[in-house]
Residue frames relative to the residue before (quaternion, step in Angstrom):
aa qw qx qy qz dx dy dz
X 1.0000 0.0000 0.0000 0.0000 0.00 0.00 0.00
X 0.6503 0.5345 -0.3364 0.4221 3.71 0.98 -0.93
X 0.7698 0.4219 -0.3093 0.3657 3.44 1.18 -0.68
X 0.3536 0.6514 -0.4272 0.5179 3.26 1.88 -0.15
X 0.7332 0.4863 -0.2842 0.3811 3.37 -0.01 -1.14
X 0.6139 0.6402 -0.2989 0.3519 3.70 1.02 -1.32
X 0.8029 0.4382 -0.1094 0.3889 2.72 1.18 -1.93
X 0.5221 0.6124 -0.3167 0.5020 3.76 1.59 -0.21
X 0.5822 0.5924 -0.2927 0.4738 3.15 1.11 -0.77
X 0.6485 0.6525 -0.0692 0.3858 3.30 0.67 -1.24
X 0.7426 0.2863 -0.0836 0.5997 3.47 0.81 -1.48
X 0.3908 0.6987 -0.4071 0.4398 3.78 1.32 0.24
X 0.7333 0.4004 -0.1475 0.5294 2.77 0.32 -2.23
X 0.7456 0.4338 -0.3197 0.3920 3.53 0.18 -0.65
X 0.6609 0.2583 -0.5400 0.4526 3.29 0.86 0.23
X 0.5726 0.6056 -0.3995 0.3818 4.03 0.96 -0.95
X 0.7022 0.4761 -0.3915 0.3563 3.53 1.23 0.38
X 0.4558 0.5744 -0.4509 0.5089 3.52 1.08 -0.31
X 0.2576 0.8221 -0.4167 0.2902 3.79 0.62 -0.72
X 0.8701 0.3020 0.1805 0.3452 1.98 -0.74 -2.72
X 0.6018 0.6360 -0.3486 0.3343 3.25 1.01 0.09
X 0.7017 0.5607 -0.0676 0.4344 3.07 1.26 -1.13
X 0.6339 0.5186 -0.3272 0.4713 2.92 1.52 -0.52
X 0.6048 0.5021 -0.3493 0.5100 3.69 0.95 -0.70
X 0.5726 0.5845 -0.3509 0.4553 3.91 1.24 -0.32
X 0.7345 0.5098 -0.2125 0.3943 3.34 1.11 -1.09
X 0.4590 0.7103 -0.3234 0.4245 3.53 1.82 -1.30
X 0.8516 0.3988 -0.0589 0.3351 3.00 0.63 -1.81
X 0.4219 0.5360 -0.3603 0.6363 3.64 1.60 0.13
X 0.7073 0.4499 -0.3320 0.4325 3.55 0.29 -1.01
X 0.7121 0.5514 -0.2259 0.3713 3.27 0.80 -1.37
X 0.6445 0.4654 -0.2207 0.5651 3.67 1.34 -0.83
């Protein structure tokens, strides 16, 4: 279960980052 959990944990963050990228990509298009 602990590795179930590890690994869910894991493929989250990795997606809830790509996100957060783009947005700071868009700010900065808009902003120029």
């Amino acid at each position: 279960m602990a590795a179930n959990g590890i690994e869910n944990n894991s493929s989250h963050q990795t997606a809830s980052r790509p996100p957060p990228m783009p947005s700071p990509l868009r700010s900065s298009k808009f902003c120029q």
